[in-house]
C-alpha positions in Angstrom: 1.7 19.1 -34.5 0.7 21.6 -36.8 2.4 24.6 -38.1 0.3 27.6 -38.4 1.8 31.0 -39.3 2.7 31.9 -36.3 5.0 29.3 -35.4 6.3 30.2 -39.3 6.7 33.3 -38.4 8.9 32.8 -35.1 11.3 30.0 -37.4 12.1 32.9 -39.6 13.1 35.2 -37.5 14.9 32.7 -35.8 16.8 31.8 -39.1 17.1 35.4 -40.0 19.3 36.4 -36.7 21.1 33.0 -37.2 22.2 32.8 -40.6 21.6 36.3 -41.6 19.9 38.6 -44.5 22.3 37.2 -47.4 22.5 33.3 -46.9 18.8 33.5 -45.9 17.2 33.4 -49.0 20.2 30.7 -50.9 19.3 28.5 -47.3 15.2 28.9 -48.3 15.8 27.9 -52.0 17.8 24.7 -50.7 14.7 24.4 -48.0 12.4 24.9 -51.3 14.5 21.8 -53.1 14.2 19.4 -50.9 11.0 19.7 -49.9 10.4 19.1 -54.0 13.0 16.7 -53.9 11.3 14.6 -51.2 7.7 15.1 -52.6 9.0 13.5 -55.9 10.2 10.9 -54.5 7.1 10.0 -52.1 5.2 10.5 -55.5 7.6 7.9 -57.0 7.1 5.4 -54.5 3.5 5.4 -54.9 3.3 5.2 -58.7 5.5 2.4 -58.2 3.7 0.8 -55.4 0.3 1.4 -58.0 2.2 -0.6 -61.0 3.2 -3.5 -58.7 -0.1 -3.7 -57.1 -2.3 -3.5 -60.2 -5.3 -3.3 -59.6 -4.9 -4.3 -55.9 -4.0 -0.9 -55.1 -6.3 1.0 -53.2 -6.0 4.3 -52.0 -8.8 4.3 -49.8 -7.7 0.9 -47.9 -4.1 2.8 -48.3 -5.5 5.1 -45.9 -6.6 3.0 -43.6 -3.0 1.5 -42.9 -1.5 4.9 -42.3 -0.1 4.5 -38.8 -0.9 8.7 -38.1 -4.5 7.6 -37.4 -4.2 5.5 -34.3 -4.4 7.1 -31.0 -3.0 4.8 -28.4 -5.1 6.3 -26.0 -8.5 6.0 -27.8 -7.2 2.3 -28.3 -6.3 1.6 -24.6 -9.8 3.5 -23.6 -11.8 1.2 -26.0 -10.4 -2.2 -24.7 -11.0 -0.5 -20.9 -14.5 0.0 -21.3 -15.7 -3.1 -23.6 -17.9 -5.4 -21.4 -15.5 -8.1 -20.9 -16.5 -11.6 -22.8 -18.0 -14.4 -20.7 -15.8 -17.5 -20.3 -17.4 -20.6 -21.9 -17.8 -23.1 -19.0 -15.6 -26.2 -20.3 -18.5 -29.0 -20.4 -16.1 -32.2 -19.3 -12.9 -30.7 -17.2 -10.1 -33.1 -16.9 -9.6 -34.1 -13.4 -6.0 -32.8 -12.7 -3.5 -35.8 -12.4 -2.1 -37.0 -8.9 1.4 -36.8 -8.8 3.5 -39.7 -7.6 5.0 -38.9 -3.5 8.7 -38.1 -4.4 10.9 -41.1 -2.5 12.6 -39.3 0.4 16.7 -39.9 0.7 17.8 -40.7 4.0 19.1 -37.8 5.9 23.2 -37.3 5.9 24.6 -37.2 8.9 25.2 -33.3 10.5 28.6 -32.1 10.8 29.3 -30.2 14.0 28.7 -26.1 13.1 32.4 -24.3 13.4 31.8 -20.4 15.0 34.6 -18.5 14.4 34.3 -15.5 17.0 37.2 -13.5 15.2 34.8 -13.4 12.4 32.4 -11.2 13.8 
């Protein structure tokens, strides 16, 4: 999603008729410091994440670990229309093992089946 000034445009007037022409601009300064706030701090991580690494750290294979990047729907359409890999034919298959004839118990004995016709 992107914001183009448009979109800009309709958030400010939106935050002008709700908080109104005198806390508007203290409300945009506070908007202003955090924005700062949490750019400083992103900035921070990285330096930090630089000085662990060492020379390890690499922005271009940073890059390529941002999850922004993958489409799950470019992902799903490239497994669907790779040719799918031929199975390798297994050379000696193991026959399958006959199971042993479970012994059969003798039959118990019925007991006579009680129909209750107030039940129904």
């Amino acid at each position: 999603m992107t914001l183009d000034f448009e979109k800009l445009l309709v958030i400010g007037v939106i935050a002008l008729f709700l908080l109104g022409p005198d806390k508007l601009p203290e409300y945009a300064a506070k908007l202003a410091r955090l924005v700062r706030q949490g750019r400083r701090m992103l900035d921070d991580a990285k330096e930090r994440m630089r000085d662990e690494l060492g020379e390890d750290f690499d922005e271009e294979q940073w890059r390529k670990l941002d999850p922004r990047q993958y489409d799950p729907r470019r992902i799903i359409r490239d497994a669907l229309l790779e040719p799918p890999e031929p199975r390798a034919a297994d050379p000696d298959p193991e026959p399958e093992p006959i199971a042993d004839p479970l012994p059969v118990a003798p039959a118990a004995p019925r007991a006579a089946i009680v129909y209750d016709a107030e039940a129904t």
